[in-house]
C-alpha positions as CSV (number, residue, x, y, z in Angstrom):
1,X,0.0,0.0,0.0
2,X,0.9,3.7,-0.8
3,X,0.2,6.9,-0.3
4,X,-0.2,9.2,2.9
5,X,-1.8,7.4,5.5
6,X,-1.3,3.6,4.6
7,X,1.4,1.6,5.2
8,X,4.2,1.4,8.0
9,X,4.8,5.1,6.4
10,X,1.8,6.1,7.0
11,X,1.7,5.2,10.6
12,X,5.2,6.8,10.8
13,X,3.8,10.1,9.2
14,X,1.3,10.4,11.6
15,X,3.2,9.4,14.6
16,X,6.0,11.8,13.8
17,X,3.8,14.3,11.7
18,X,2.2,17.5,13.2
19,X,-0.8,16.8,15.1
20,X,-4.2,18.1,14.9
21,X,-4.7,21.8,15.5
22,X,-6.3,22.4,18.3
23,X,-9.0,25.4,18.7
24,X,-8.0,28.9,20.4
25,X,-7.8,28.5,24.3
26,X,-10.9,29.7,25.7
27,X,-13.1,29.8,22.4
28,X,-15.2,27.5,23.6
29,X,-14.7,25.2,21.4
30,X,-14.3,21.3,21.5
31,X,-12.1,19.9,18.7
32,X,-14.5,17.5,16.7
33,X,-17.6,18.7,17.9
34,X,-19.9,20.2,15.6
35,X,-21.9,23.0,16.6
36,X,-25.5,23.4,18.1
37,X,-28.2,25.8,18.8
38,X,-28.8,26.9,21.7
39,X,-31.8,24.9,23.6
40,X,-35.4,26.5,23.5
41,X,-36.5,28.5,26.4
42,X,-39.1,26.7,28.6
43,X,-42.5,26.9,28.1
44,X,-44.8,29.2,29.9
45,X,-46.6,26.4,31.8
46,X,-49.1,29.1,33.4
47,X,-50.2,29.7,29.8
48,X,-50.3,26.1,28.8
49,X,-52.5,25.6,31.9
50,X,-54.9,28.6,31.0
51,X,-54.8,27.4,27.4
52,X,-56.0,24.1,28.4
53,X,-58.6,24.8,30.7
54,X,-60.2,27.2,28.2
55,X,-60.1,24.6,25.5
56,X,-61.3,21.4,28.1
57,X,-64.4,24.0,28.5
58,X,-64.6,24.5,24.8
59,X,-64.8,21.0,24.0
60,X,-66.9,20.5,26.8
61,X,-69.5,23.2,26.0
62,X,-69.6,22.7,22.5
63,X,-72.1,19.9,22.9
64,X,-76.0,21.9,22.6
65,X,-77.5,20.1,25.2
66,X,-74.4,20.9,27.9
67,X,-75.9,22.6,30.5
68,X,-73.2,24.5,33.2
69,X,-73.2,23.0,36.8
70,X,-72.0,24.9,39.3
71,X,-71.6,22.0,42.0
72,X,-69.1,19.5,39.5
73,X,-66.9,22.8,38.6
74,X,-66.6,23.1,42.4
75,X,-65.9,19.9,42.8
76,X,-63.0,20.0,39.7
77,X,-61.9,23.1,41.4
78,X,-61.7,22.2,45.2
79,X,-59.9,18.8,44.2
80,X,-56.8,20.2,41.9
81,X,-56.7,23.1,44.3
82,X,-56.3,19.9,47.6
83,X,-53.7,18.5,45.2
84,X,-51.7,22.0,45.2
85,X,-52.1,22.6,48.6
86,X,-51.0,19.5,50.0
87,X,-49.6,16.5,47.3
88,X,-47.4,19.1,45.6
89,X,-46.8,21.4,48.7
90,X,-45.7,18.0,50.3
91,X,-43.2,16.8,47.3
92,X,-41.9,20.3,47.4
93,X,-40.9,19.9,51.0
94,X,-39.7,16.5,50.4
95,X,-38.0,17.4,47.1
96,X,-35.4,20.0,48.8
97,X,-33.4,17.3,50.4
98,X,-32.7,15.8,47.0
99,X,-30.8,18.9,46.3
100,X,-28.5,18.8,49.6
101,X,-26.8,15.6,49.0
102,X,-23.3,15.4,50.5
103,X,-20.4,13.2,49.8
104,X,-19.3,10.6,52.0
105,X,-16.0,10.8,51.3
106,X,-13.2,12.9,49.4
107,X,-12.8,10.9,46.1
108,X,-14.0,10.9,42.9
109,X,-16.5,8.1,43.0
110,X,-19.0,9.8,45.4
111,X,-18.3,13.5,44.6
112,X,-19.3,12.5,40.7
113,X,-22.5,10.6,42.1
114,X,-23.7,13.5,44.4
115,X,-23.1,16.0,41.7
116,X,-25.7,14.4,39.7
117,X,-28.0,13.6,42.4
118,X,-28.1,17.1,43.4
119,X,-28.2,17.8,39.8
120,X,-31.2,15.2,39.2
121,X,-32.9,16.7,42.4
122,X,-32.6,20.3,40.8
123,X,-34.2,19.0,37.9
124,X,-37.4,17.3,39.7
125,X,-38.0,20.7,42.0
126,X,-37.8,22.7,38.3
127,X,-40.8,20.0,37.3
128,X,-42.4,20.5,40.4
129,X,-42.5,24.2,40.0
130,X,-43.9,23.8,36.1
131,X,-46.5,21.7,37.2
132,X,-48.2,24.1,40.0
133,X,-47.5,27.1,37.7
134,X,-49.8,24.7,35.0
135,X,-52.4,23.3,37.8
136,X,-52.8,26.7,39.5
137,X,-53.1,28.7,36.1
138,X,-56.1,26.2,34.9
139,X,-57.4,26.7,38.3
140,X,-57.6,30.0,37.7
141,X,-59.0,29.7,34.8
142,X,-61.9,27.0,35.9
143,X,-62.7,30.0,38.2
144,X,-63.3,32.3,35.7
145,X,-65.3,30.4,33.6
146,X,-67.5,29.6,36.4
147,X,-67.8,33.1,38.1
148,X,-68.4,34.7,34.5
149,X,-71.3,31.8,34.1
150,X,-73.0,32.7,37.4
151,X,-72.8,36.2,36.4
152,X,-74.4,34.9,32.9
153,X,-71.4,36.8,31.1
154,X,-72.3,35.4,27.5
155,X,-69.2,37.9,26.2
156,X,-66.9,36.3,28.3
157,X,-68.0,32.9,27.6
158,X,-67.8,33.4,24.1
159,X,-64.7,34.8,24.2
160,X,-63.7,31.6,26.4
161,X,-65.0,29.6,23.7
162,X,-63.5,31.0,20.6
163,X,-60.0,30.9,22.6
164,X,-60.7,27.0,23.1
165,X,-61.4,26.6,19.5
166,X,-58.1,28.1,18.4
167,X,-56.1,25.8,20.6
């Protein structure tokens, strides 16, 4: 075989050759890697709540013979707002402990595996946080439909609707 790259002179060449140039020190650059977009910013789970809500209601109402009762929103109301008072007040509690993990010892094996946990615990209190921000927004917005229906708002309700439709 011949020809740069094959053969015992190959290997010599690039043994003995220059090597791979390297990217300018703090460019932030990683030889070989190609690179990528920035992530997305999170979504607005407040809106996403409020946007579901209004299109649940949407869907719900749609339907000529629905008739509004007061008692069963209540009902959907008091139980998501139990849920935020006390099942996700309770793993918020619980979940700041997963984010003040300390290492047994000085070495690498446990300061790598608590740096992830507390990393991993971060990560569950930021999904914690999304979902109340969602719950309590279509909370919200379960209480708006129902106050504007017991003041027989029909602008409000259609307005409601319409934004249901779009979603």
């Amino acid at each position: 075989m011949t020809g740069p790259g094959r053969g015992p002179q190959g290997v010599y060449d690039q043994i003995n050759g220059p090597g791979p140039q390297a990217p300018p020190p703090n460019s932030g650059l990683i030889q070989g890697a190609a690179a990528s977009s920035p992530p997305p910013p999170p979504p607005n789970y407040g809106e996403l709540g409020s946007g579901q809500a209004k299109a649940d209601f949407a869907a719900a109402s749609a339907n000529g013979g629905w008739e509004f009762d007061p008692a069963a929103m209540d009902k959907v109301i008091k139980a998501l707002q139990d849920s935020l008072d006390n099942d996700y007040s309770r793993a918020n509690v619980e979940a700041t402990f997963l984010t003040g993990i300390d290492a047994m010892g000085k070495e690498v094996g446990s300061e790598g595996y608590v740096a992830k946990a507390n990393a991993s615990g971060a990560a569950y209190q930021e999904f914690l946080r999304s979902a109340v921000d969602y719950t309590t927004a279509y909370v919200d917005t379960l209480r708006q439909i129902r106050d504007a229906y017991q003041r027989q708002d029909q602008a409000a309700l259609d307005a409601i609707r319409d934004v249901g439709k779009a979603v």
